[in-house]
Structure formats: C-alpha cells, structure tokens
C-alpha positions in Angstrom: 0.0 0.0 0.0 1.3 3.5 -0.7 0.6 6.8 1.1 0.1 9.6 -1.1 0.1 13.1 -0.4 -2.3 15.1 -2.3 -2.0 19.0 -2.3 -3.6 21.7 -4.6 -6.7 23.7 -5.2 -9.6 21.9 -3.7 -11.4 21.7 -7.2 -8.8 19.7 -8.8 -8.0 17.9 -5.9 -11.2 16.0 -5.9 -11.5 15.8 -9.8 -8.1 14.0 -9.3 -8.9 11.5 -6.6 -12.1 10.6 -8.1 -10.3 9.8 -11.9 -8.4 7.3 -9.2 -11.1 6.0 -7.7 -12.3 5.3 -11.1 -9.6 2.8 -12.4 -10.4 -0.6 -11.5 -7.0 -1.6 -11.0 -6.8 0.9 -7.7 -7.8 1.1 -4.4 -8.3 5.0 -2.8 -8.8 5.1 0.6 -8.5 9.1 1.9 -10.1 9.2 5.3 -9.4 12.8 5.9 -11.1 14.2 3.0 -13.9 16.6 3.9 -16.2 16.6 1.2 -18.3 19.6 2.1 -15.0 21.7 1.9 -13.6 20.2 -0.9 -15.0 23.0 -3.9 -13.5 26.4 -5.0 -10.1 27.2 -5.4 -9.0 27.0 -2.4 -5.8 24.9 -0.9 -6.7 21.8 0.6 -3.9 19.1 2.2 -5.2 14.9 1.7 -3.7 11.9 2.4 -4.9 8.8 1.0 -3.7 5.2 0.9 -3.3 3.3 -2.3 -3.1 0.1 -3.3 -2.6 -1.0 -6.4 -3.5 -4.8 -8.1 -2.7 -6.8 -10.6 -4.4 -4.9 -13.8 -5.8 -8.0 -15.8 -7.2 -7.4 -19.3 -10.8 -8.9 -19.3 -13.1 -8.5 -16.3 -16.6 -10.4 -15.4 -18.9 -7.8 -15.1 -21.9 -9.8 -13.5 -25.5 -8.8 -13.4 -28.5 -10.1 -11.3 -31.5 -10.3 -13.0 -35.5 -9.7 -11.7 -36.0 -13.7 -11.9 -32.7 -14.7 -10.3 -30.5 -15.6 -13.0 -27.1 -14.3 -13.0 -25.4 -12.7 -16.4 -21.9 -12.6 -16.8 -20.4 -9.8 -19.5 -16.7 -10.3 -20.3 -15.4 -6.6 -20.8 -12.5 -4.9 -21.5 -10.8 -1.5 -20.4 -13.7 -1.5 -17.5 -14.1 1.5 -15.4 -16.3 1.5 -12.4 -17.5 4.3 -10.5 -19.7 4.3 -7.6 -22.4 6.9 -7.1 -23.5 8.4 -3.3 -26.9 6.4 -3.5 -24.8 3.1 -3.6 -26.1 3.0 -7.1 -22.5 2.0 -9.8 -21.7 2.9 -13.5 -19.9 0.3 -15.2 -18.4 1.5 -18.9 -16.5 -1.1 -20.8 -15.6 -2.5 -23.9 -17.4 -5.8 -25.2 -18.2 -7.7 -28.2 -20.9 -9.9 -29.6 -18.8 -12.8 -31.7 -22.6 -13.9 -33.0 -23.4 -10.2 -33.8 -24.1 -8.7 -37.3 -21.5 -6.5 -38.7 
C-alpha cells in the first residue's frame, strides 16, 4: 500500500482523486477528505492510501436479473465508478462474436 500526499486547489483535488477511484485496478482510501470543503479554489492538504493490483485485461462484469439468474459480461478497459446512492456505472468494452456487422 502506498501513502500519497495530495496538495492543490480543492477543485482539482477532488477531480483527481475521483479519476483514481475510477480505475479498476486501484484502491483509494482518503479518510481525511472533507467533502463539504472540498470546492472552489481553495488549498486543501489529503492523504490517502493506495493500493494498487494486478491490472488483468478482461473482467466479469456480472449482473442479477429480476428472476434470479445471474449474467456474466466479459469486458474490457472496465471503469467503475460508484455513485453516493450506492447506485455503480460500469463502462467497458465488449463484443458480440454472433453479432451482425
């Protein structure tokens, strides 16, 4: 795990941590980080820890349908980013090898 120091204008601050937090392949964990006060331009001080894994090529995206039935979506280049609600947008690359051109 790696300690990083963040330190800049509040704005670009949190545009920066959440690109991080978007990238499958890393782990942010910045306990400190007040999100009310993080806006403006003002200069804000975060640590965060990072961990970084093993970045594979394809992931299992899986879904859980209404009747129970699990769907599995092989992607590529997946980004994940996980809204306040709980709620997560998935964006990926996939193909259909039955698919019409």
């Amino acid at each position: 795990m790696l300690k990083v120091q963040i330190k800049g204008q509040a704005n670009q601050v949190t545009s920066f941590i959440n690109k991080l937090q978007q990238r499958p392949e890393i782990e942010v964990d910045c306990h400190e980080k007040q999100w009310k006060g993080m806006y403006g331009r003002k200069d804000v001080e975060v640590t965060c820890y990072v961990r970084l894994f093993p970045e594979t090529n394809i992931q299992r995206v899986s879904l859980l349908a209404t009747n129970g039935k699990e769907i599995v979506i092989p992607m590529w280049d997946v980004l994940e980013l996980e809204l306040d609600d709980g709620k997560k947008i998935i964006a990926g690359k996939s193909f259909d090898i039955f698919g019409v051109r």
